[in-house]
LUMLOLO-74150 format. One record per atom (N, C-alpha, C): residue in three letters; atom name; x, y, z. Coordinates in steps of 0.2 Angstrom, whole numbers, plus 5000, padded with zeros to 4 digits. Layout:
REM LUMLOLO-74150
code,site,x,y,z
Ala,CA,X,Y,Z
...
***
This chain:
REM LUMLOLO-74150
code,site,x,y,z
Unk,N,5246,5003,4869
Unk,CA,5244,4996,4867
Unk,C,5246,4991,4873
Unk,N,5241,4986,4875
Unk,CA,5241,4980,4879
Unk,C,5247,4976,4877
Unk,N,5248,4974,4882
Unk,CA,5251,4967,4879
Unk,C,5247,4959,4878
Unk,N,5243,4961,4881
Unk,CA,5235,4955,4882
Unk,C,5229,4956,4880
Unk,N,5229,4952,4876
Unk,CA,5221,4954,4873
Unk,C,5216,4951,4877
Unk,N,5208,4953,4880
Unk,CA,5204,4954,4884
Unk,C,5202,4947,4881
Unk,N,5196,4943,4885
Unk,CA,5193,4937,4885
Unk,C,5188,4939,4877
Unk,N,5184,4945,4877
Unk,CA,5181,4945,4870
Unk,C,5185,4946,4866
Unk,N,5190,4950,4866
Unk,CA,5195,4949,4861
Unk,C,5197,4943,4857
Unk,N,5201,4940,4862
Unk,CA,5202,4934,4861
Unk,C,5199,4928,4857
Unk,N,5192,4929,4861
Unk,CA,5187,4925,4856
Unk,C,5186,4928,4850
Unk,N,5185,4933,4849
Unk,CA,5184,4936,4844
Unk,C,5189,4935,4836
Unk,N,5194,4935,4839
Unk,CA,5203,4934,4836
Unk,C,5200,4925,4833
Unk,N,5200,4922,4838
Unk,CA,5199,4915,4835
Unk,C,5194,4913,4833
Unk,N,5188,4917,4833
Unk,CA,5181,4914,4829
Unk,C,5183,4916,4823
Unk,N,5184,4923,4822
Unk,CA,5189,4924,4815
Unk,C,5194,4920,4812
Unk,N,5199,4918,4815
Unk,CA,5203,4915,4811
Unk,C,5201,4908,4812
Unk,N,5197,4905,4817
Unk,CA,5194,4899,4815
Unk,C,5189,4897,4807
Unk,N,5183,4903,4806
Unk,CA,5180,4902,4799
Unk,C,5184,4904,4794
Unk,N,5188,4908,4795
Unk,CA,5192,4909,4789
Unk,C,5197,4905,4787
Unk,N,5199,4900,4793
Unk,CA,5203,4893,4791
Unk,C,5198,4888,4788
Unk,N,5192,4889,4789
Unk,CA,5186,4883,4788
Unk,C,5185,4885,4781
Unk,N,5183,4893,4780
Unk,CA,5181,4896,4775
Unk,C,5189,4891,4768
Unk,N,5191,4895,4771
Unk,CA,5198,4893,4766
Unk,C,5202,4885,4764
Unk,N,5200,4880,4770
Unk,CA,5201,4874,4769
Unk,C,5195,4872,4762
Unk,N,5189,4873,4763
Unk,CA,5183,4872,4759
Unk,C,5185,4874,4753
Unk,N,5186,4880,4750
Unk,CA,5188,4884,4744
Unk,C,5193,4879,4740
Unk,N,5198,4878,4744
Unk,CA,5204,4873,4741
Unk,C,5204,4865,4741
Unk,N,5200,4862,4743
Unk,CA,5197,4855,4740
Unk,C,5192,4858,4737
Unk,N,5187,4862,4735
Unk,CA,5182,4863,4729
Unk,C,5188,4864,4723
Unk,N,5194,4870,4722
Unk,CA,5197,4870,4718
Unk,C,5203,4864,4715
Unk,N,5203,4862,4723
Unk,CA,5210,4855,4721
Unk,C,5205,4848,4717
Unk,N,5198,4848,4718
Unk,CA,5195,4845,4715
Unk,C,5191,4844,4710
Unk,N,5191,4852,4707
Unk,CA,5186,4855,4701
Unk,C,5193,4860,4696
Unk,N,5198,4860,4700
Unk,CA,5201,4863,4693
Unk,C,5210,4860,4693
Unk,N,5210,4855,4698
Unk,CA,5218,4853,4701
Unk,C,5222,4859,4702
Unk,N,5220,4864,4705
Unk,CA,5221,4871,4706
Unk,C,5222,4872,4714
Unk,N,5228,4876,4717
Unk,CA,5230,4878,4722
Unk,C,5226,4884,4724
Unk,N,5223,4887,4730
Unk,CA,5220,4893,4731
Unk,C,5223,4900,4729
Unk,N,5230,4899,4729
Unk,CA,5234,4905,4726
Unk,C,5233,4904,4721
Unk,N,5235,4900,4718
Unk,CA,5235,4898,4708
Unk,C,5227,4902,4705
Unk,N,5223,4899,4709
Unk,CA,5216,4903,4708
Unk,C,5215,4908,4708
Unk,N,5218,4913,4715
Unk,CA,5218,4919,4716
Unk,C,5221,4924,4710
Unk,N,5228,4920,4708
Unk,CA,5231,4923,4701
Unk,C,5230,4925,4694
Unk,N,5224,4918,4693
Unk,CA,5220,4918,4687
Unk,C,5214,4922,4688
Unk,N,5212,4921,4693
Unk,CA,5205,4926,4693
Unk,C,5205,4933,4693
Unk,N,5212,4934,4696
Unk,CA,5214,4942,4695
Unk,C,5217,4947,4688
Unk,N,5219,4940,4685
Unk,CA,5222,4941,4679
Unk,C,5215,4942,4675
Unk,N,5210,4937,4675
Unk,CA,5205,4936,4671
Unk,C,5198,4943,4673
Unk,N,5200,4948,4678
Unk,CA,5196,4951,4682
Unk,C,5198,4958,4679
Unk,N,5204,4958,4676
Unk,CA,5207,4965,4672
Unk,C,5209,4966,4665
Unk,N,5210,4968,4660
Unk,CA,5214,4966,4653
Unk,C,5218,4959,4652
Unk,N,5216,4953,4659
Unk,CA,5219,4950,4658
Unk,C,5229,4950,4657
Unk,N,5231,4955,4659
Unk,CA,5238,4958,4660
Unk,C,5238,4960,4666
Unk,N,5244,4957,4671
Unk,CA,5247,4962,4676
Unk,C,5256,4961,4678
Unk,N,5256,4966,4680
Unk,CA,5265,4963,4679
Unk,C,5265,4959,4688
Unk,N,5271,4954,4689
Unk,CA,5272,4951,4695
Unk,C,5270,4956,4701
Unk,N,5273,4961,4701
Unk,CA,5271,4967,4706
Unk,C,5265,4968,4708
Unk,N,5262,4971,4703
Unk,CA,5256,4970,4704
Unk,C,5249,4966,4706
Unk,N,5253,4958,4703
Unk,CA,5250,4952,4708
Unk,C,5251,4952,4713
Unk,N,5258,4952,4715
Unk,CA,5261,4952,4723
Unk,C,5257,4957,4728
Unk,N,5257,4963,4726
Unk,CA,5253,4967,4729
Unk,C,5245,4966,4729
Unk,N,5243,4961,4729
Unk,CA,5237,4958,4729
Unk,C,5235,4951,4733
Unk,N,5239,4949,4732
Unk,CA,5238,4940,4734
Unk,C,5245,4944,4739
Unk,N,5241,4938,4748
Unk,CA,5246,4938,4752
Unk,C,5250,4932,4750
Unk,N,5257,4934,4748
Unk,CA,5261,4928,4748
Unk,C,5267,4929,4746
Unk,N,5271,4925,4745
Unk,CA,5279,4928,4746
Unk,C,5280,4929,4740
Unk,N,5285,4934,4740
Unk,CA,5288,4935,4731
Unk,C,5291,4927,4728
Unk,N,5295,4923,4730
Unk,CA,5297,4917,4728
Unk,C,5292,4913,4727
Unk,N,5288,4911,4732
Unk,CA,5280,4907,4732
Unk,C,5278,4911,4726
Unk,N,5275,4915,4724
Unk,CA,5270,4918,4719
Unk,C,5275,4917,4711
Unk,N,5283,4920,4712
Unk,CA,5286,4918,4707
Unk,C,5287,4909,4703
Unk,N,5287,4904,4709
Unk,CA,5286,4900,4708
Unk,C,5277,4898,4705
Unk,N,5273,4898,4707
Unk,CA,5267,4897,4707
Unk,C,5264,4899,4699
Unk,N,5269,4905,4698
Unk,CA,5267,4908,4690
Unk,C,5271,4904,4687
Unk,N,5275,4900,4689
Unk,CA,5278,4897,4684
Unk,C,5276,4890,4683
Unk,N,5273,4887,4688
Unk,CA,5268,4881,4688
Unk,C,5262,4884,4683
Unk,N,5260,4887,4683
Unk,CA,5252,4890,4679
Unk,C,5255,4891,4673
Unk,N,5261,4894,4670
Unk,CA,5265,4894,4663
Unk,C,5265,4887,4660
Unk,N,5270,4885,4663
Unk,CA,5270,4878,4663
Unk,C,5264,4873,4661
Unk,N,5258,4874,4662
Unk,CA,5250,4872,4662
Unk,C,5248,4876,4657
Unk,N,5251,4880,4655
Unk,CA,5249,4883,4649
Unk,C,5243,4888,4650
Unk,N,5242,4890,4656
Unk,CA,5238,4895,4658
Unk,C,5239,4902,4657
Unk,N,5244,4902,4659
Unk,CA,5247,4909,4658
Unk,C,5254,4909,4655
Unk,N,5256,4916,4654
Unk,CA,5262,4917,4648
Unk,C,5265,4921,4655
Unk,N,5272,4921,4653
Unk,CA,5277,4926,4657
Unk,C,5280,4930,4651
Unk,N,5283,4939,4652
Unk,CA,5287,4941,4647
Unk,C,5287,4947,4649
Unk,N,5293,4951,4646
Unk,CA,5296,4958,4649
Unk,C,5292,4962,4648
Unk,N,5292,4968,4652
Unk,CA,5285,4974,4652
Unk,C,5289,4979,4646
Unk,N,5284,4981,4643
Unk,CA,5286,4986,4636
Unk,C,5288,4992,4641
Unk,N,5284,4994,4646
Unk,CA,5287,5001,4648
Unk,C,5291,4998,4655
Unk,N,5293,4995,4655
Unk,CA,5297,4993,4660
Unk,C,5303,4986,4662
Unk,N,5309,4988,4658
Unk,CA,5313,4983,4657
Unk,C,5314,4977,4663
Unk,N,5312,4981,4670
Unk,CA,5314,4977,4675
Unk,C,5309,4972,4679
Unk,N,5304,4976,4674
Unk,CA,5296,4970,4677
Unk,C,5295,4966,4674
Unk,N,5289,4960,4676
Unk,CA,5288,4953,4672
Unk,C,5282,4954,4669
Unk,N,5277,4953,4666
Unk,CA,5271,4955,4664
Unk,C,5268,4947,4664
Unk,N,5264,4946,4668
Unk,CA,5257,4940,4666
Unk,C,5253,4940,4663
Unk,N,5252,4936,4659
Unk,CA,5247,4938,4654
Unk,C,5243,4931,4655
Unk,N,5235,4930,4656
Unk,CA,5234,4925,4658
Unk,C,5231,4922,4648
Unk,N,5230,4915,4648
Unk,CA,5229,4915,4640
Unk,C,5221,4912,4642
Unk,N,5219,4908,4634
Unk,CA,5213,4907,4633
Unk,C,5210,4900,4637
Unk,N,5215,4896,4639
Unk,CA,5215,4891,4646
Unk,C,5214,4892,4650
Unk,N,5216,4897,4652
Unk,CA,5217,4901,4659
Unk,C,5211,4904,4659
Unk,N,5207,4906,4655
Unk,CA,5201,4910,4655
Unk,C,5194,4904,4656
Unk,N,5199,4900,4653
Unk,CA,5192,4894,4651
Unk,C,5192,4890,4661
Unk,N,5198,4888,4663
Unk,CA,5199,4885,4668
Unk,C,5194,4889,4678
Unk,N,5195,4895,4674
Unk,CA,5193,4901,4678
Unk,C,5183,4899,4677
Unk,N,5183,4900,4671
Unk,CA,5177,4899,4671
Unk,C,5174,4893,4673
Unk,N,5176,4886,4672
Unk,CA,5176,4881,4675
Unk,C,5174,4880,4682
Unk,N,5178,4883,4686
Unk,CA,5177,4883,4693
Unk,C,5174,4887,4696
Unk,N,5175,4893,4693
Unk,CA,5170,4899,4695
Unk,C,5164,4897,4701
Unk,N,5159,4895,4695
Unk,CA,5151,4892,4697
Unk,C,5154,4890,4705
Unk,N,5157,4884,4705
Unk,CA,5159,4879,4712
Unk,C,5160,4884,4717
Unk,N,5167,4887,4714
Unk,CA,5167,4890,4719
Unk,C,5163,4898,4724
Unk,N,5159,4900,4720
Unk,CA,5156,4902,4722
Unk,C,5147,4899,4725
Unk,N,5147,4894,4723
Unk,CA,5142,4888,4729
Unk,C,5147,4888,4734
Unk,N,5152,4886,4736
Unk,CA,5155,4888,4743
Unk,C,5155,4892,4748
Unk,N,5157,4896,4743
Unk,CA,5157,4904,4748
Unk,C,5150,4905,4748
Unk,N,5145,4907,4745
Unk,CA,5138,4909,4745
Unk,C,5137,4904,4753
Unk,N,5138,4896,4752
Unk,CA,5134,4891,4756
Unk,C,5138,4892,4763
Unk,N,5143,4895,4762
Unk,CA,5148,4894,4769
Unk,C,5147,4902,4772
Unk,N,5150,4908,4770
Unk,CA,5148,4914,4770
Unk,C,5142,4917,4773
Unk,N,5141,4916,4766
Unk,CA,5135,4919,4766
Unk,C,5128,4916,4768
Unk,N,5126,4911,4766
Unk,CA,5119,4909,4768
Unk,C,5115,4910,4775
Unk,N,5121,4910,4784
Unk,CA,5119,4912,4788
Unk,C,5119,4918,4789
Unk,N,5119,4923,4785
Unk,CA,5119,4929,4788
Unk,C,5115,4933,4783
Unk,N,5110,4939,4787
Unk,CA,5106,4943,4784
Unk,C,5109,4948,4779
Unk,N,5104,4952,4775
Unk,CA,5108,4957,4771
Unk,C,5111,4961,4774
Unk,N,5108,4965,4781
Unk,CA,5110,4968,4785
Unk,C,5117,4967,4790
Unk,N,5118,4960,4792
Unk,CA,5125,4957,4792
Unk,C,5130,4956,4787
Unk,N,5127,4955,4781
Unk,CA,5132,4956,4775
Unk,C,5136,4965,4774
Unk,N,5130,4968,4776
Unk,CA,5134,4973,4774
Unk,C,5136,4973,4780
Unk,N,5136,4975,4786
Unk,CA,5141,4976,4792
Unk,C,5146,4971,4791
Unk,N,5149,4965,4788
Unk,CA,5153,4963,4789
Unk,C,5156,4965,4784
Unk,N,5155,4968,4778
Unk,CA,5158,4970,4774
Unk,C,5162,4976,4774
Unk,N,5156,4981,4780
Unk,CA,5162,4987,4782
Unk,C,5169,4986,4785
Unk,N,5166,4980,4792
Unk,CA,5171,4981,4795
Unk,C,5177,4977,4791
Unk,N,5175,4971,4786
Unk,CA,5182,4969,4784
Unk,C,5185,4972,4779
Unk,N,5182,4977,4777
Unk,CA,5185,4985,4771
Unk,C,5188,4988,4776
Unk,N,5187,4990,4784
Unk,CA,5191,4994,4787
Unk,C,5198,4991,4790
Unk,N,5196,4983,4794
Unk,CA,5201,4980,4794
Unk,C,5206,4979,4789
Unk,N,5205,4977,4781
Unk,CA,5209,4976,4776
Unk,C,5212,4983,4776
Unk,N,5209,4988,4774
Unk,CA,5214,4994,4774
Unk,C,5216,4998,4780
Unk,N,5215,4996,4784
Unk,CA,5220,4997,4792
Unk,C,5226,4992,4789
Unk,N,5224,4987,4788
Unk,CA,5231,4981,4787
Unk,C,5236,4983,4782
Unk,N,5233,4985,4778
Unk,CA,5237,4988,4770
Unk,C,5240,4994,4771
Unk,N,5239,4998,4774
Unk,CA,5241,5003,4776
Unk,C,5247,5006,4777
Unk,N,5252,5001,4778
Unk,CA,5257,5000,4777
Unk,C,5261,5002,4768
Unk,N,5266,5002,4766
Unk,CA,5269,5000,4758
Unk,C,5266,4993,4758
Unk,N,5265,4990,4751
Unk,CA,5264,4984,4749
Unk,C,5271,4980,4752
Unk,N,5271,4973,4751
Unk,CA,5275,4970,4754
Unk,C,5281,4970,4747
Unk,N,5276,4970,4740
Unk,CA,5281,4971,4736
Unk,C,5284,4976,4735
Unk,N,5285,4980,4740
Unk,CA,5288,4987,4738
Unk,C,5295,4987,4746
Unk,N,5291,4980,4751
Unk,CA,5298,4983,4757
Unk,C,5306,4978,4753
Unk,N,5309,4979,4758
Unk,CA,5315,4978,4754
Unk,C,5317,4970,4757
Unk,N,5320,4967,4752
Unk,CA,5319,4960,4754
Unk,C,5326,4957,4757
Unk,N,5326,4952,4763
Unk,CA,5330,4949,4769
Unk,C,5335,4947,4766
Unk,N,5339,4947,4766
Unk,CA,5348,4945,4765
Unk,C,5349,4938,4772
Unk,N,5350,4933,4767
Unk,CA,5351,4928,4774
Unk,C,5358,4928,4775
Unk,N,5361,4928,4779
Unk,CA,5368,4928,4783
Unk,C,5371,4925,4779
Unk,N,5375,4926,4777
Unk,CA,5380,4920,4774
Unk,C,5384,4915,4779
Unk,N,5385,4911,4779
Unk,CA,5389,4906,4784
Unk,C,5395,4904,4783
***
């Protein structure tokens, strides 16, 4: 392994994480202004709404990048909103189960449309079928190069030093 990444690399690194800042800034004023809705918030509901409408925290966490604390908080802002319900899993004393409700489904549907005029109009519109599908392999192989790993909900979590 380098310790330098090459001139096309590099640009590469930062056209990527430059659209996917732009991509993702865009999504989150479409949703902060069509649903008062945080892009995680979103990601939560629409994942809950995309299955039996049930997952337990773990499960979410192993899906949306973001911290156990951050997603624990976040489902309790959505409760709170009355989007989602929190409650002990039947087959598992130690997990939380989300359960997203009838709000939750309606708020989903709401933004849905918007958001999907963004990503179509930002995404997708420059590029042919043909680039669609090649970007779609290589970012299925990147994601599961990256995931590859244990889920993040499964490593073991940081003990801060006591003082």
């Amino acid at each position: 392994m380098e310790d330098a990444l090459g001139p096309e690399q590099l640009a590469t690194y930062f056209a990527l994480t430059e659209a996917t800042d732009l991509l993702h800034h865009a999504v989150e004023q479409h949703l902060r202004a069509d649903g008062d809705l945080s892009y995680v918030q979103f990601q939560l509901l629409a994942r809950l709404a995309g299955t039996n409408g049930r997952l337990t925290m773990t499960e979410l966490a192993d899906g949306v990048v973001y911290s156990r604390s951050g997603l624990t908080h976040q489902a309790g802002l959505l409760e709170k909103a009355g989007l989602v319900t929190r409650g002990p899993c039947p087959d598992d004393q130690r997990a939380t189960v989300v359960t997203i409700t009838e709000a939750g489904r309606a708020l989903v549907d709401k933004v849905l449309p918007g958001h999907v005029r963004v990503v179509s109009s930002l995404l997708f519109e420059p590029l042919s079928t043909q680039d669609i599908d090649a970007l779609g392999e290589i970012m299925t192989r990147l994601r599961d190069h990256m995931r590859s790993l244990p889920p993040r909900s499964a490593a073991p979590r940081k003990r801060r030093p006591r003082s």
